[in-house]
Backbone as a printed PyTorch tensor [residue, N CA C, xyz], in Angstrom:
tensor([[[  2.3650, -16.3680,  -3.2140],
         [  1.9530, -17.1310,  -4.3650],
         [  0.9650, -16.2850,  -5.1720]],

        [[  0.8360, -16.5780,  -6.9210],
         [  0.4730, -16.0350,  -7.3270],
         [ -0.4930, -16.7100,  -8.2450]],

        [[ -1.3490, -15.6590,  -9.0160],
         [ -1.9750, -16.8360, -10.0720],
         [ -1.8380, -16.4430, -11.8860]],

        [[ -1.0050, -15.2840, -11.7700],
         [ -0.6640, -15.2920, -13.6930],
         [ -1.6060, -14.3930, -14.0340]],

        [[ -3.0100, -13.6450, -13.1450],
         [ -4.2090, -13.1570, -13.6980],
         [ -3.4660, -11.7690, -13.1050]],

        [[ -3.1770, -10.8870, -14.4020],
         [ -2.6260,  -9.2550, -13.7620],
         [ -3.7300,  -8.4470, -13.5620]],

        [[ -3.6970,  -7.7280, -12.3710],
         [ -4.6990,  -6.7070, -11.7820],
         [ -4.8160,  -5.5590, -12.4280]],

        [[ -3.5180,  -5.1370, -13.0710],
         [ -3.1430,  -3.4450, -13.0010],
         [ -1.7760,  -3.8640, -14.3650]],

        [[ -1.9970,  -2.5960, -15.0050],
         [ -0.8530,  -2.8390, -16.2340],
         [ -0.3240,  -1.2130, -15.6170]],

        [[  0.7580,  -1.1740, -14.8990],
         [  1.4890,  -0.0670, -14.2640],
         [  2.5650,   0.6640, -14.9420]],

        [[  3.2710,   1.7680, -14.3000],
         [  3.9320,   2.1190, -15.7020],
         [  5.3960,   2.2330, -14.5250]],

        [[  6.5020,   2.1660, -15.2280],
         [  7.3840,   2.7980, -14.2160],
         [  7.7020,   4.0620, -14.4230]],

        [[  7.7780,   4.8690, -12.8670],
         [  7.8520,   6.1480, -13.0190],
         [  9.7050,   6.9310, -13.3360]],

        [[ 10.4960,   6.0100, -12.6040],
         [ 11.7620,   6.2370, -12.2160],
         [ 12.3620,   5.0060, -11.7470]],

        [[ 13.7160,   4.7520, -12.1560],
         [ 14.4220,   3.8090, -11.7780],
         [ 15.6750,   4.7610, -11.8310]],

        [[ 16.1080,   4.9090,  -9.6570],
         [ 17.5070,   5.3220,  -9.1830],
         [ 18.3300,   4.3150,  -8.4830]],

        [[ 18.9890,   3.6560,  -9.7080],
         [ 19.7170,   2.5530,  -9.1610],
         [ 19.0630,   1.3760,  -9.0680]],

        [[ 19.1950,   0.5970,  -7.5160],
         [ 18.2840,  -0.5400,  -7.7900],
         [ 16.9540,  -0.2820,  -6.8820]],

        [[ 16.6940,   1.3560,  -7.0640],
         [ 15.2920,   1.3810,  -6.6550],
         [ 14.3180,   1.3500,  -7.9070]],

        [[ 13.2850,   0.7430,  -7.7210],
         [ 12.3890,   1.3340,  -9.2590],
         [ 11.2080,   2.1440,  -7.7080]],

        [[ 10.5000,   2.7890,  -8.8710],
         [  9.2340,   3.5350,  -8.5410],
         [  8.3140,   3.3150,  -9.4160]],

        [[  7.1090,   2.8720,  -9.0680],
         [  6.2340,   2.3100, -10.4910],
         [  5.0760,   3.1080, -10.2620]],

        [[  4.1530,   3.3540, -11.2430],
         [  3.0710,   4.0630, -10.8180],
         [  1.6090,   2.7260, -10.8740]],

        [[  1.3260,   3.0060, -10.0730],
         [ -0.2380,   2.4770,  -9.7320],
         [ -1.4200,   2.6680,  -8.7870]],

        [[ -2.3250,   1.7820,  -8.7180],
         [ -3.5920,   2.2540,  -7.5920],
         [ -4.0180,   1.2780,  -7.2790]],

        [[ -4.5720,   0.1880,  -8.0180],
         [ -5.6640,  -1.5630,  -7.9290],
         [ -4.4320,  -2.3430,  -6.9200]],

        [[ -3.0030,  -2.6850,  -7.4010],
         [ -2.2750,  -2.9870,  -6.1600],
         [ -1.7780,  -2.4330,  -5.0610]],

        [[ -2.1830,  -1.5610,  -4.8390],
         [ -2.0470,  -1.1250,  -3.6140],
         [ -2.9470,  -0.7080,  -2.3780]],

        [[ -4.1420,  -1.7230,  -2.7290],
         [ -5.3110,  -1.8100,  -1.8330],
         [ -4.7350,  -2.6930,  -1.2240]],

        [[ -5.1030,  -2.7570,   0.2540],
         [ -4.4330,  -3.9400,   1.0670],
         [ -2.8050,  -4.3610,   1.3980]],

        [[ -2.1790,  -3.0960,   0.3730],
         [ -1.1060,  -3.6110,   0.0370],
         [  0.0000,  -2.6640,   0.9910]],

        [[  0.5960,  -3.1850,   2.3400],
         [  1.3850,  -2.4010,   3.2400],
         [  2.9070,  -2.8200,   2.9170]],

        [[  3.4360,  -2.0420,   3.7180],
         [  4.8320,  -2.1360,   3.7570],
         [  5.4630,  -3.3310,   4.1550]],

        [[  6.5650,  -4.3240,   2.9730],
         [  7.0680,  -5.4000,   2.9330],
         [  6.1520,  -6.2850,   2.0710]],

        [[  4.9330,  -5.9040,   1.7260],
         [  3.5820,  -6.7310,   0.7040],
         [  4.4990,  -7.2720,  -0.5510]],

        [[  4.6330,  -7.8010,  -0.8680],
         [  4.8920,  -8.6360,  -1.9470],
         [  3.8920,  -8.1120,  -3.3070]],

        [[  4.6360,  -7.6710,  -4.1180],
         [  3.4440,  -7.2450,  -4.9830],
         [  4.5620,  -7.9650,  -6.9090]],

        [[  3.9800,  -9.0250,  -8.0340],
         [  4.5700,  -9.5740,  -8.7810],
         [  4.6820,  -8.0700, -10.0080]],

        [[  5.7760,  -8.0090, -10.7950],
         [  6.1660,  -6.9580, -11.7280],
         [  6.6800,  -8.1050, -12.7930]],

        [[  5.8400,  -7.3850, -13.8790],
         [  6.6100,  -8.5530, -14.7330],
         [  6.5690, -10.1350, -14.4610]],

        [[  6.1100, -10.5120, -13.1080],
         [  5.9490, -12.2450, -12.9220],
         [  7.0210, -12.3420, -12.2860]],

        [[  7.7880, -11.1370, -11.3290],
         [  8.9140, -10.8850, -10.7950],
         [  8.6230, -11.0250,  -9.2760]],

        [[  8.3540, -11.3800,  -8.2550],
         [  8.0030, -11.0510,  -7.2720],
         [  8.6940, -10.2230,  -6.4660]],

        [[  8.4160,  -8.8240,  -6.0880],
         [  9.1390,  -8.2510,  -5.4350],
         [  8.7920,  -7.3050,  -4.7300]],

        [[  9.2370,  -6.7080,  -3.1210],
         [  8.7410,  -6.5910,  -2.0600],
         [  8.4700,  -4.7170,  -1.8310]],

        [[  7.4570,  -4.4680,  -1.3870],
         [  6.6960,  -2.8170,  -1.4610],
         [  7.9920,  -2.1970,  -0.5560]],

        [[  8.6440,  -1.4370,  -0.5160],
         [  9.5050,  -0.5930,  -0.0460],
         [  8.9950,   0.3260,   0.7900]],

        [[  8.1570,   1.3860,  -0.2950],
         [  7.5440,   2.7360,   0.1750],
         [  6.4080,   2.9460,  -0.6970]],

        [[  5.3720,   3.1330,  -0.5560],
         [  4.2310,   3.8860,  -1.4300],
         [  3.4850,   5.3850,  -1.0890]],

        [[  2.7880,   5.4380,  -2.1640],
         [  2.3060,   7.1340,  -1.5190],
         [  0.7110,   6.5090,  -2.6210]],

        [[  0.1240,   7.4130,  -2.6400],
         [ -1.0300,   7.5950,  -3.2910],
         [ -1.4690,   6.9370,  -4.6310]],

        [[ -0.3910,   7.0490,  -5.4070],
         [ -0.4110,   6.2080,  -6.7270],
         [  0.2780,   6.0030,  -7.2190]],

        [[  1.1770,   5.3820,  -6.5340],
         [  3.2210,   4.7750,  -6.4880],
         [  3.7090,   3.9800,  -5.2770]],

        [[  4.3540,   3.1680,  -5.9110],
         [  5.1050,   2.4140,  -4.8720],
         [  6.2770,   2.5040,  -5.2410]],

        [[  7.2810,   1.9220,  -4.5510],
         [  8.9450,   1.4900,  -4.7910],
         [  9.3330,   0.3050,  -4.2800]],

        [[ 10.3160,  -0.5080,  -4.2870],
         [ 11.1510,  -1.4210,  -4.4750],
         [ 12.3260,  -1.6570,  -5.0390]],

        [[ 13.2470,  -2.2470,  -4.3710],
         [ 14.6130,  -2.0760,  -3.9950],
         [ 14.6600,  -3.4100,  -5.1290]],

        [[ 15.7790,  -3.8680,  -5.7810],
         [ 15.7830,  -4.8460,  -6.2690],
         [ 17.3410,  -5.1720,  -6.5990]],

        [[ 16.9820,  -6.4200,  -6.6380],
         [ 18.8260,  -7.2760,  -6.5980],
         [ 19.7030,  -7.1530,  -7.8160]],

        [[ 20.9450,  -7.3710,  -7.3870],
         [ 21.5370,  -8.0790,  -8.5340],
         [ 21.2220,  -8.7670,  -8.7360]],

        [[ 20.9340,  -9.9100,  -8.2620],
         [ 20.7990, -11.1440,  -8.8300],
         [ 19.1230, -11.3050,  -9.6190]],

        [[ 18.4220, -10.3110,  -9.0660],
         [ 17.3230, -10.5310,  -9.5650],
         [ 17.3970,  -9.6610, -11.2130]],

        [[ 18.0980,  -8.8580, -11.2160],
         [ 18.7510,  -7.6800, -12.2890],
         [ 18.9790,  -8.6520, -13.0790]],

        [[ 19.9700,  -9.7640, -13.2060],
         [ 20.7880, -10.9130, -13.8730],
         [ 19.6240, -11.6320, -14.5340]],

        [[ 18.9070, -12.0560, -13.5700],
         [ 17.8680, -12.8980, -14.2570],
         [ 16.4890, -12.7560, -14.9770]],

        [[ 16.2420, -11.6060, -15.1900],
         [ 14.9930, -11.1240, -15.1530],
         [ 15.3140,  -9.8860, -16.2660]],

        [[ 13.8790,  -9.9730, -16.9140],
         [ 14.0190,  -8.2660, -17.5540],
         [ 13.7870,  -7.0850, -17.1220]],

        [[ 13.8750,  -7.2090, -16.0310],
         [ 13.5710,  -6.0910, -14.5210],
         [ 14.5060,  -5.0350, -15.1550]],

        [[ 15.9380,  -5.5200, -15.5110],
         [ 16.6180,  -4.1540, -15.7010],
         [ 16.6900,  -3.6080, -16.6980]],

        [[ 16.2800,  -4.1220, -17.5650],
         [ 15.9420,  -3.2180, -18.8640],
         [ 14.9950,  -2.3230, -19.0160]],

        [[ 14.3730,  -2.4910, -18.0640],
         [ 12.9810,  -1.2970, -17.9160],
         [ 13.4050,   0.1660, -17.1990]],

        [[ 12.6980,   0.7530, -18.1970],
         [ 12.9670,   2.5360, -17.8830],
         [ 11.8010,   3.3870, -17.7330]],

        [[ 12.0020,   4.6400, -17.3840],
         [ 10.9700,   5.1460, -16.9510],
         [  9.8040,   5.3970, -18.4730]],

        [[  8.7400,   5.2560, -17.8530],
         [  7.2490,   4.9090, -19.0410],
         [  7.1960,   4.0830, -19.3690]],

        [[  7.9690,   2.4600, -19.0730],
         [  7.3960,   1.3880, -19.4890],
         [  6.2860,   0.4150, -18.6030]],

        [[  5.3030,   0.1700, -19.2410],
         [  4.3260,  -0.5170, -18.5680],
         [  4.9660,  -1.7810, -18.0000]],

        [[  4.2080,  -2.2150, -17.3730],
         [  4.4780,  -3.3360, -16.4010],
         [  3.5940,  -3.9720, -16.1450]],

        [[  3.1800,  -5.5460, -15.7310],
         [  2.3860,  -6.5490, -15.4080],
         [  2.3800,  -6.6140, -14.1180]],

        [[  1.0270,  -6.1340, -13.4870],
         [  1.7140,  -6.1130, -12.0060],
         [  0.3290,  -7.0150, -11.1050]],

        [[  0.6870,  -7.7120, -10.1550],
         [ -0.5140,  -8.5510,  -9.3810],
         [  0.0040,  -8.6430,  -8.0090]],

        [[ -1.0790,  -8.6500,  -6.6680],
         [ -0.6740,  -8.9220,  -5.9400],
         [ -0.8340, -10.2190,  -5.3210]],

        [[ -0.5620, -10.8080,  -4.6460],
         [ -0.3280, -12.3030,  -4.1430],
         [ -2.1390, -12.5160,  -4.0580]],

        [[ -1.9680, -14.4110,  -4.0870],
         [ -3.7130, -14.7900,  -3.7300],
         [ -3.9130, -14.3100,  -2.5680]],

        [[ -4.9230, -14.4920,  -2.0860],
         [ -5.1590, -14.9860,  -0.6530],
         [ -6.3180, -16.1080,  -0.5400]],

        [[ -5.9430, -16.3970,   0.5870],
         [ -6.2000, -17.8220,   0.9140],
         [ -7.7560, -18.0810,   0.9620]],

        [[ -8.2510, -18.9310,   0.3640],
         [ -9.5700, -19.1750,  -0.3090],
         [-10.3020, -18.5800,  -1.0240]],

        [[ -9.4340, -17.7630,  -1.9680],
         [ -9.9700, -17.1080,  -2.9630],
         [ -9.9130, -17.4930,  -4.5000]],

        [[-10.4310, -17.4590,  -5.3470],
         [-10.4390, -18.4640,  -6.8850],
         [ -8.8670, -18.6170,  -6.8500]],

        [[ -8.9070, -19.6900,  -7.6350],
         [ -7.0080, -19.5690,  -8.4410],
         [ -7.8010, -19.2670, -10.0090]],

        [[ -7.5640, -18.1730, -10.9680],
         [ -8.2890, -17.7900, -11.6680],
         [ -6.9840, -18.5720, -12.9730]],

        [[ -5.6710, -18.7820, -12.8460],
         [ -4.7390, -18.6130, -13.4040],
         [ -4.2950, -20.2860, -13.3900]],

        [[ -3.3670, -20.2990, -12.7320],
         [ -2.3390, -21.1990, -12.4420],
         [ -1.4540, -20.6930, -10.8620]],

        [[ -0.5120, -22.1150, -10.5750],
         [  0.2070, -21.6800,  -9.3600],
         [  1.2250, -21.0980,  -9.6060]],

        [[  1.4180, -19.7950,  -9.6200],
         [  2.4200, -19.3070,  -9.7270],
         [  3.4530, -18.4820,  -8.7760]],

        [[  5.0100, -18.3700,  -8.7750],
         [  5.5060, -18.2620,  -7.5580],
         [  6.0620, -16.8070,  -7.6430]],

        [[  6.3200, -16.3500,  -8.9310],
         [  7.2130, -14.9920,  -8.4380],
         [  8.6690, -15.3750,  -9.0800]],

        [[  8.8630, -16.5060,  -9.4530],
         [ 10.3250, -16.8610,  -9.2270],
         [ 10.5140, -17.1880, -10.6730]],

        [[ 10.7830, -16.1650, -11.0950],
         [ 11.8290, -16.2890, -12.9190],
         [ 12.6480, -17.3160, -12.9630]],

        [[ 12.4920, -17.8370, -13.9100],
         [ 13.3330, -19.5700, -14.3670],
         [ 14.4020, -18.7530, -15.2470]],

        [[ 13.9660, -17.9180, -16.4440],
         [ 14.6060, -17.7640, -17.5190],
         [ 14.0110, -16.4590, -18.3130]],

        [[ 14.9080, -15.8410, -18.7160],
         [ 13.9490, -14.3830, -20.0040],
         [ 14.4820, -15.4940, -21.5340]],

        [[ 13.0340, -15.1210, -21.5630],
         [ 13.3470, -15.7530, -22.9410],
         [ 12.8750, -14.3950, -24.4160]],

        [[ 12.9390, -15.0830, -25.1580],
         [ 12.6550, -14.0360, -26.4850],
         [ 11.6190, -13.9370, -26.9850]],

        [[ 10.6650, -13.2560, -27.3050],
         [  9.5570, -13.1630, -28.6530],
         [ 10.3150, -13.2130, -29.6720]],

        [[  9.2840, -13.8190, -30.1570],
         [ 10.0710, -14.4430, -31.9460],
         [  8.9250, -14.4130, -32.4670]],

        [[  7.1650, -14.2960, -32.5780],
         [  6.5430, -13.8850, -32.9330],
         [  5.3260, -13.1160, -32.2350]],

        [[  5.3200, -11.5610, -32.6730],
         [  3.9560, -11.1310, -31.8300],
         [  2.5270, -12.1490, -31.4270]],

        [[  1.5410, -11.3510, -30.5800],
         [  0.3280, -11.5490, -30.3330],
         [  0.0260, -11.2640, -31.2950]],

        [[ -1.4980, -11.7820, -31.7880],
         [ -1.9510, -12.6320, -30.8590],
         [ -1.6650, -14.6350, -30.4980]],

        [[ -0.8190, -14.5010, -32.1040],
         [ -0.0470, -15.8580, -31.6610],
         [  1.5420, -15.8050, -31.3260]],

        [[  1.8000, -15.5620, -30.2050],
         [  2.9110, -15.1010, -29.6170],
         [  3.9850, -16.3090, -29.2980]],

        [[  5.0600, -16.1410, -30.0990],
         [  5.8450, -17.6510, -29.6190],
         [  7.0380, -17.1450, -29.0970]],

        [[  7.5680, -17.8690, -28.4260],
         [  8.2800, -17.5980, -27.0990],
         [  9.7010, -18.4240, -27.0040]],

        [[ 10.8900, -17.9450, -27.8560],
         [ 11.8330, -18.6630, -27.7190],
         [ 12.3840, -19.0160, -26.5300]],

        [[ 13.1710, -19.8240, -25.6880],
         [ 13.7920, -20.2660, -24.3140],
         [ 14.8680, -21.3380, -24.5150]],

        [[ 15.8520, -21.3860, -23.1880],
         [ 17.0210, -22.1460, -23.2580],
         [ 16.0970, -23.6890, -23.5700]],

        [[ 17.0540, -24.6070, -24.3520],
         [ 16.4710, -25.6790, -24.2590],
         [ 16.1660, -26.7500, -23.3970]],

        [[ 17.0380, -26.3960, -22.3800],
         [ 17.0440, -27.4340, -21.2480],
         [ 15.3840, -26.8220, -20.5630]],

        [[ 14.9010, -25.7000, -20.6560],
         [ 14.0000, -25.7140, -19.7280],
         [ 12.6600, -25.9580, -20.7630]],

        [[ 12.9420, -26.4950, -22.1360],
         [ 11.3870, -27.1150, -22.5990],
         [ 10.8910, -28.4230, -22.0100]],

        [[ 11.7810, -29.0990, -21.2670],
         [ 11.2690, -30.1250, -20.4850],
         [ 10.0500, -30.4030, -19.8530]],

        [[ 10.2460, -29.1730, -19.4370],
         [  8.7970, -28.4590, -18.0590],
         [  8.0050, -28.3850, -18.8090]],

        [[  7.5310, -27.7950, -20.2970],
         [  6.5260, -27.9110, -21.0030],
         [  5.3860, -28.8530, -21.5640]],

        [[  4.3290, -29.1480, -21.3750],
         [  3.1690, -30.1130, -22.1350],
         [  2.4420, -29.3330, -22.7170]],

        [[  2.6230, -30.0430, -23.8070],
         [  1.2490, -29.4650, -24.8840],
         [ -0.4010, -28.8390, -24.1100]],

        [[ -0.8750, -27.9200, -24.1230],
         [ -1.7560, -27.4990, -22.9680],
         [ -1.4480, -26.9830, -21.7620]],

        [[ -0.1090, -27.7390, -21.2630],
         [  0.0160, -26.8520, -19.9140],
         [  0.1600, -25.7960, -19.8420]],

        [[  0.5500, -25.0970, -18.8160],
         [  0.6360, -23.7010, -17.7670],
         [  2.0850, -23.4330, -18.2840]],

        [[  2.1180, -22.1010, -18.4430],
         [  3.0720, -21.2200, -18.6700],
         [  3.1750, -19.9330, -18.2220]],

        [[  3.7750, -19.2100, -17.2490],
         [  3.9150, -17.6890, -16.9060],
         [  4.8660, -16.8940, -17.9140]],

        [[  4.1350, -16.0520, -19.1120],
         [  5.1130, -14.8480, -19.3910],
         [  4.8850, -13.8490, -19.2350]],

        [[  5.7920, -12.7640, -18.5360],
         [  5.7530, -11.6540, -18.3960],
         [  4.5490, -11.7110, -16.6450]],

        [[  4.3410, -12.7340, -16.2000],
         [  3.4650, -12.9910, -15.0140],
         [  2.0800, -12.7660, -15.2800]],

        [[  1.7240, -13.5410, -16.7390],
         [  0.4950, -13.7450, -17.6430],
         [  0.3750, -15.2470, -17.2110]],

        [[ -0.3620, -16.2040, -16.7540],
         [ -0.8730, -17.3960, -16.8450],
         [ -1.4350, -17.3350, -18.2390]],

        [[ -0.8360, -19.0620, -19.3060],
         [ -1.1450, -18.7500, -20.5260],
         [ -0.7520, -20.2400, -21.1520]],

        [[ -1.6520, -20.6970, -21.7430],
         [ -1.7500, -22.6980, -21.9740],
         [ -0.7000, -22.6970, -23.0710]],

        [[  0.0140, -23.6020, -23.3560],
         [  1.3010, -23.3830, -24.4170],
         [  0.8920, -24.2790, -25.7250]],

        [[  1.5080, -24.3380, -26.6050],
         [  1.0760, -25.2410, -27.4010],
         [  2.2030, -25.2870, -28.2530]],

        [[  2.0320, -26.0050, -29.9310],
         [  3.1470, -26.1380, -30.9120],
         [  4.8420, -26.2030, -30.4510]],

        [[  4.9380, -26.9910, -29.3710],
         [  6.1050, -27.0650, -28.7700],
         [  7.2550, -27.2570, -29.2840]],

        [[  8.3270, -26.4860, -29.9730],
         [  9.6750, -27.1450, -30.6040],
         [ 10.6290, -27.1860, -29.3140]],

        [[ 11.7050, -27.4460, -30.5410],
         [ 13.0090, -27.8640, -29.2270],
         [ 13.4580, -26.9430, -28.1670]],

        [[ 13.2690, -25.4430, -28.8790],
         [ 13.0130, -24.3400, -28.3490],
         [ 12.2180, -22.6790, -28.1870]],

        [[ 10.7990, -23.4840, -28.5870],
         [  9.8160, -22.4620, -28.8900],
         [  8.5420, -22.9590, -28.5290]],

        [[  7.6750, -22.3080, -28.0010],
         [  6.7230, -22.4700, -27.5120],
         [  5.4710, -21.4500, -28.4310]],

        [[  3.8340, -21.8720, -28.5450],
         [  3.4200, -20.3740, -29.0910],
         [  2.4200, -20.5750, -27.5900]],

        [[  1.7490, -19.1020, -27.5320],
         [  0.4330, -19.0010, -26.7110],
         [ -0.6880, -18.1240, -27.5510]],

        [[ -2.1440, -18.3530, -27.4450],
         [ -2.7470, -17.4880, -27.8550],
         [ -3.0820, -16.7660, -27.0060]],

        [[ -2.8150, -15.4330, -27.3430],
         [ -3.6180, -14.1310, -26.6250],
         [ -4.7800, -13.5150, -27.1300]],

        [[ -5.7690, -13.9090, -26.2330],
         [ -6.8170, -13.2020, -27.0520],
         [ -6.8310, -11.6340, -26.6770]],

        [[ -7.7880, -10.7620, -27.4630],
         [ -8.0190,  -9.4500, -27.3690],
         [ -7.7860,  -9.0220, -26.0830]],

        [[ -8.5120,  -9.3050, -25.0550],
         [ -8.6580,  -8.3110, -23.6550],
         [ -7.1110,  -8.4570, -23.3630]],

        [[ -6.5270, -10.1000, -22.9240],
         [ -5.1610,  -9.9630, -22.5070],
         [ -3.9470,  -9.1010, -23.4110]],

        [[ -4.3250,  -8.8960, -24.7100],
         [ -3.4490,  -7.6520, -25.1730],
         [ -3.5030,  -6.5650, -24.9030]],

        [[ -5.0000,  -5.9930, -24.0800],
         [ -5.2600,  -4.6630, -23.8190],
         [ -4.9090,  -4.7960, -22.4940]],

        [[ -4.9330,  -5.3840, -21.6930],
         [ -4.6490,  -5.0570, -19.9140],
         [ -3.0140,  -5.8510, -19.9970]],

        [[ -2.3690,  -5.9840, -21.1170],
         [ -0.9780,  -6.3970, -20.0970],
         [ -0.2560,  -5.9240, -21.1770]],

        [[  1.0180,  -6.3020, -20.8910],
         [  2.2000,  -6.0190, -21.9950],
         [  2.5910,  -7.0280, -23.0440]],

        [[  1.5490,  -7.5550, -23.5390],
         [  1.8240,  -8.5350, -24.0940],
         [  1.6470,  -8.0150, -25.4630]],

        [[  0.2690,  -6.9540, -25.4340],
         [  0.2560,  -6.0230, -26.8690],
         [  1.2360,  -5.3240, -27.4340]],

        [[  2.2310,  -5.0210, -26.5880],
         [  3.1260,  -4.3250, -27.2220],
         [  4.6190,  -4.9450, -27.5460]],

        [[  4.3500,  -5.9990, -27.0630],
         [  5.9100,  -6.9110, -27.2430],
         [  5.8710,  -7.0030, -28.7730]],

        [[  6.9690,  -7.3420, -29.1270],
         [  7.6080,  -7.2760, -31.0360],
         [  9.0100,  -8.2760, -30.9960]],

        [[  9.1380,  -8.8180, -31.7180],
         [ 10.2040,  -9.5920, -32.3180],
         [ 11.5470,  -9.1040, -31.4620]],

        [[ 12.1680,  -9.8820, -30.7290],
         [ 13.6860,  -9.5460, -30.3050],
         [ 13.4120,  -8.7980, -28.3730]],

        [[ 12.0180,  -8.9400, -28.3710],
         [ 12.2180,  -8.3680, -26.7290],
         [ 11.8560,  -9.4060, -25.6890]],

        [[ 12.5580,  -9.2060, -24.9550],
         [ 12.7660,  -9.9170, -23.8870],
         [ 11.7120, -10.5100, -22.8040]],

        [[ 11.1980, -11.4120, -22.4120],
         [ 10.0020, -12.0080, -21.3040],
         [ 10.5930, -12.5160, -20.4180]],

        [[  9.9000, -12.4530, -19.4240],
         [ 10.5400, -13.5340, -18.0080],
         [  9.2900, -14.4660, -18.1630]],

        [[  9.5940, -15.7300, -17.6300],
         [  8.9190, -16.8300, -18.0990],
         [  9.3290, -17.8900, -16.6730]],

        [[  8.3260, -18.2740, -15.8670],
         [  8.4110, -19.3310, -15.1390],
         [  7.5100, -20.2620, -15.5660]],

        [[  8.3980, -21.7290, -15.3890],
         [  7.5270, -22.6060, -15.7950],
         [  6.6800, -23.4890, -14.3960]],

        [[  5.7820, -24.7150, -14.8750],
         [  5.4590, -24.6940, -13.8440],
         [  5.7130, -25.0260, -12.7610]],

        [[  5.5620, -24.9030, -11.6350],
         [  6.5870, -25.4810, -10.6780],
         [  5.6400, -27.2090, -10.3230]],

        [[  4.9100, -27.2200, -10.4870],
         [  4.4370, -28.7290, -10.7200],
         [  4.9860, -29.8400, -11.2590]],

        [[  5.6020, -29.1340, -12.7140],
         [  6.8260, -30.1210, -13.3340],
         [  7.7330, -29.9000, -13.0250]],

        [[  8.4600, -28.7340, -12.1950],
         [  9.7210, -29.0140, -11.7600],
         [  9.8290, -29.8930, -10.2360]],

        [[  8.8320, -30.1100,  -9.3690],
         [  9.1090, -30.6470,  -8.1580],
         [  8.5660, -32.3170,  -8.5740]],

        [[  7.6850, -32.6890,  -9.6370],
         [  7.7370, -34.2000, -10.1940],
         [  9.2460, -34.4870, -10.4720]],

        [[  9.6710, -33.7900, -11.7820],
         [ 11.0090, -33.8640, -12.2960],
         [ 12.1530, -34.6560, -11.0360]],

        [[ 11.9280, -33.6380, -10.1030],
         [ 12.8100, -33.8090,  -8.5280],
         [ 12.4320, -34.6940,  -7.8410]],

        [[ 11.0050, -35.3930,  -7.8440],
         [ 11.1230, -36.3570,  -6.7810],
         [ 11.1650, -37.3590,  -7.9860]],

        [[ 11.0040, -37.1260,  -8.7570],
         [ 11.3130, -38.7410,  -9.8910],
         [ 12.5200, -38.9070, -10.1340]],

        [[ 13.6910, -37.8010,  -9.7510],
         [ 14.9360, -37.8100, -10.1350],
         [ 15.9090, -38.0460,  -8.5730]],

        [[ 15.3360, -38.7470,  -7.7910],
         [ 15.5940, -39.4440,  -6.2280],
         [ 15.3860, -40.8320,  -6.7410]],

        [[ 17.1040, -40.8930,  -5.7550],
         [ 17.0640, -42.4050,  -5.6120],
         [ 16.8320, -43.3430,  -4.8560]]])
């Protein structure tokens, strides 16, 4: 589990196949072999590391859903490693687990966030939103657009400064409204 607050804005070094190699240092304190470490709000598992790199193997299916595969070598990355247990939740609860990539449709610092429509459901005015594995309060809600404000620092430590019109986010919503949704939707 995660909380949306990124440690480290990483870069990838190489992607051979469905290995990536990313470069970093802040996640990989504590961080051993099989560690769970989030990319993008992607959760996905330490392979091999060395000094100021790790790797990870990654799915099709995670390829399919995610903007994992569009990334090439020198693109930064949002990277955090899991809470641990009794330590702040600085963010929101967040799992690792991509719902949907949705679109920028307008930069930071008021960044709005096109998505399928079935999943604006999950949305409240104020609530919790993960993009790019940013914890981030939503607001001006249409049928299929959301905005967030980013202030200054979160444009400088994540990838949110450099996103532009037409690129792609992974976006989980919260899982709070999806497990209400589910037990209100029992008969």
């Amino acid at each position: 589990m995660f909380t949306g607050i990124v440690e480290e804005l990483g870069r990838v070094e190489a992607r051979n196949g469905a290995r990536l190699r990313i470069g970093a240092r802040a996640v990989l304190e504590g961080s051993d072999l099989g560690a769970s470490i989030a990319v993008n709000g992607c959760c996905l598992t330490l392979v091999a590391s060395g000094y100021d790199w790790w790797e990870t193997d990654v799915s099709d299916e995670t390829f399919s859903r995610t903007n994992i595969g569009s990334l090439s070598a020198g693109d930064p990355v949002n990277l955090e490693r899991p809470m641990a247990l009794g330590e702040r939740l600085g963010g929101h609860l967040v799992l690792g687990h991509v719902d949907a990539v949705g679109e920028v449709v307008a930069p930071a610092p008021g960044l709005v966030v096109r998505l399928p429509r079935d999943l604006m459901r999950y949305l409240v005015e104020k609530g919790s939103v993960t993009v790019d594995g940013i914890s981030l309060t939503c607001f001006n809600l249409t049928d299929d657009t959301f905005e967030v404000a980013v202030i200054p620092h979160t444009m400088e430590v994540t990838t949110l400064g450099s996103r532009r019109p037409g690129d792609r986010v992974n976006i989980e919503m919260d899982v709070l409204a999806k497990h209400v949704e589910r037990l209100m939707s029992r008969d």
